[in-house]
Every structure is written in C-alpha cells, then in structure tokens.
N, C-alpha and C positions, 0 to 999 in steps of 0.2 A: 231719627233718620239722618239728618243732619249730620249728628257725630260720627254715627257710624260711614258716612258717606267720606266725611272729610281725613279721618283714621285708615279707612281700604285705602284713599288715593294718595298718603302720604308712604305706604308700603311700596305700593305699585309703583309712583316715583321713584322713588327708591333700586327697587328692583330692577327699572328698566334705564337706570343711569350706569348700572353695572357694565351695561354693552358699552359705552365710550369711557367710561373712567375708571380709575381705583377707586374701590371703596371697602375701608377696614368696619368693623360691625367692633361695637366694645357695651359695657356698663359702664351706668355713671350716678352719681349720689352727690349732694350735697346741703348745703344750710341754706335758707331764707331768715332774713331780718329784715323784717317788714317795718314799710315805712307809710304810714297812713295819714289819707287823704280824706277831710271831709267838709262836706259844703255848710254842714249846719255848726252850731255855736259849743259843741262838747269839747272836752278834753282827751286827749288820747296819748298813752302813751307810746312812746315808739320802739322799735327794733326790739320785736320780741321775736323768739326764735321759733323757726318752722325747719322743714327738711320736706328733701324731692328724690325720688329713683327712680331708674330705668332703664330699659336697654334706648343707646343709639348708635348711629354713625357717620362716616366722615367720607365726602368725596373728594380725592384727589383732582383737578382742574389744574390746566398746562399754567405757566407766568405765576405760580406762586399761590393761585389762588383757591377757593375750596369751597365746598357747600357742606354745615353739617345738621341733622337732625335727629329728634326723641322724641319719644312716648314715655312723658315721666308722670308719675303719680308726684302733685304737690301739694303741701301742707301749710297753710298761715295764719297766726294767730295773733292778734290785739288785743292790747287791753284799752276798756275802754269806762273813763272816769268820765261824771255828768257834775256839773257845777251852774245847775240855770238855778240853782232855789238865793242866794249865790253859795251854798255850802257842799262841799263836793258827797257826791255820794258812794254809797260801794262801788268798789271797780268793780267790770265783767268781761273774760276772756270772749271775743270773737273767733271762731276759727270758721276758715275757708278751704275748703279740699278738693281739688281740679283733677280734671286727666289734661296733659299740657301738651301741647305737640308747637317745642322752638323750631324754626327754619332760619340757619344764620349764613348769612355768606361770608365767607372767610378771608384772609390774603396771613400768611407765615413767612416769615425770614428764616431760612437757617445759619444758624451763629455755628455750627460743628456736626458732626453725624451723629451725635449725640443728642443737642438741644436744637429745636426751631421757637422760637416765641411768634406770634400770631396775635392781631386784633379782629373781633367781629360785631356784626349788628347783624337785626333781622327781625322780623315779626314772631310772637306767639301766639295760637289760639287754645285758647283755654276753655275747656265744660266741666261745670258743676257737678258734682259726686257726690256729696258731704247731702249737710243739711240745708233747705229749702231758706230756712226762716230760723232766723239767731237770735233769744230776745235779751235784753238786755234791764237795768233797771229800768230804764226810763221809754225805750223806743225798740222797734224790731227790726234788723238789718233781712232785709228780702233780698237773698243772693240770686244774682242772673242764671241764667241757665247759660249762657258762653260768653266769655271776654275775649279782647281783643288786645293785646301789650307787646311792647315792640324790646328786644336787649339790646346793650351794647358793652362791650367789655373787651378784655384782655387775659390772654394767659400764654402757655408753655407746655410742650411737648418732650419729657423727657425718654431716651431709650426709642424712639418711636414704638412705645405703648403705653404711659405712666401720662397721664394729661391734666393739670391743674389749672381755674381759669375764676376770673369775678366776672361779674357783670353788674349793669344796673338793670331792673326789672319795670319798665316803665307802663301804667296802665293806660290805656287810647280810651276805653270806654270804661263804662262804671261797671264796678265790682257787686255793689247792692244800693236799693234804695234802703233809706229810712223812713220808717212809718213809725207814727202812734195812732192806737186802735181808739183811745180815750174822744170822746164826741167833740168836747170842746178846740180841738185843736185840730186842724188841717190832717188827713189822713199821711199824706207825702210831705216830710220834714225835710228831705233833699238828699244826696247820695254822696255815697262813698268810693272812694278809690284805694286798694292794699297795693303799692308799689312794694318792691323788695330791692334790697344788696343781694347776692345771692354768692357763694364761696361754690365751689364743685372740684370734684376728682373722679375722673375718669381711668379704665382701665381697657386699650382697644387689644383685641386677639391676633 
C-alpha cells in the first residue's frame, strides 16, 4: 500500500508541476558498482556490477535551477567471501533488486547552446522486488521491504537531449539484516548496507 501510495504521488507531482514549469519526460539507463557495507566480521568483495532503467524527468526552475525524477528498476549484486573459520570459504553472489524512485534537486551552468554541466543531491526511496531472503554459505541476508539513500553527483547535458551523469549512491538505512538460523548463535548477526557508484545516460524527448 505503501509503494503504491508513494509511486501515484510521485506521478501526480509531477504532473502538476507541468502548470508552472518546463518539464522534458526522457529514458535513462545505467551501471551500479556497489560498494558494500557491513557491521559483522565477513569479507566482501566490492564493485561488482549491477544496472538500473526507466523512464524520468526533468523540471525546468527560474536561476538555474531544477528538480529531476525516476521510476527505475535497479539491480545490485555482491560477492561475498566468509573467513571466521580463519580460512576463507566459497564466495556467494548477493543480489538486490528495487523499484527506486530518485528525487534530485538540480542547479546547471550553461557553458554554450550546446552544453550545460549541472551538480545534483537528493533522496531516494527504494522497495524490494527481488528476493525476500539471499542465503549465503554461512548466514542469510533478509532484505528490507524499503530503503532509504540519498545521491549526490555530477554530469552534462549535451544537445539539450543526450544526458550523462555519476553519482554516489549513499544508503541512510540498512539494505538487509544478517541472520544465522544455526541455534548456537545469536539469530541477528547485524546488517548490511549496498551503497553504489552509479554511471547513467540518459535520452530526454
């Protein structure tokens, strides 16, 4: 209920900022390289590769400045190597797969009618899609049903329609707990966080 609540009123927004501002509607796709965060004693390798799509877009605002957002489908995956026996054991890919919805507030330079380069930040809220429960050798990553991560980055608008940009993917709350189901050990081993790098290219109509 939830999702579907916070999904209708990011359209509606949208739609009813059309009355005072430009707003161009485009697709946009890119890479995640995750960068993983966790409270207990494993090993984890990092920047392993994901990807994200969807439609968004971009409000125009007077003095430079902008609002833009998406409904992306995103994808991230970890590998994750256990070394408490001390001898490391199988690695196991993690993945995580969200419906994301960024909200960034913008401000852009134009350097020529051609090119504007632009910094932004802003919140993301994220729901779970994927799998519930990721086990691994040794513990079970229980993914949340919503997170909470905020961007901040840089990019470039070329042609006013060709849009390329990075950011950092920063998580606010935790991605999953860690559990072991085994008796002798505490049920909640402590939680993780999948921050990302993230590359993107956009195309606005």
């Amino acid at each position: 209920m939830k999702k579907g609540f916070l999904i209708l009123l990011f359209f509606v927004t949208m739609t009813n900022l059309t009355v005072f501002s430009q707003v161009t509607f485009g697709v946009k796709g890119g890479l995640n390289m995750t960068d993983i965060n966790s409270s207990t004693i494993h090993n984890y390798e990092k920047n392993n590769n994901g990807f994200f799509f969807g439609p968004t877009a971009k409000i125009a605002l007077p003095l430079g400045f902008g609002i833009d957002g998406s409904l992306l489908y995103d994808q991230r995956s970890a590998k994750v190597e256990t070394d408490i026996i001390p001898i490391p054991l199988y690695s196991t890919t993690i993945k995580q797969q969200q419906i994301v919805i960024p909200v960034n507030l913008r401000y852009g330079l134009g350097l020529s009618k051609l090119l504007e380069v632009y910094i932004f930040a802003g919140p993301q809220f994220g729901f779970n899609v994927g799998d519930k429960t990721v086990s691994t050798n040794y513990e079970d990553w229980d993914f949340k049903a919503a997170q909470l991560s905020v961007n901040i980055g840089a990019g470039a608008t070329i042609l006013n329609h060709l849009q390329v940009s990075a950011n950092y993917n920063l998580a606010c709350s935790e991605s999953a707990d860690q559990s072991i189901k085994d008796s002798v050990y505490p049920k909640i081993l402590g939680n993780g966080k999948m921050n990302a790098w993230q590359i993107s290219l956009g195309y606005f109509f």
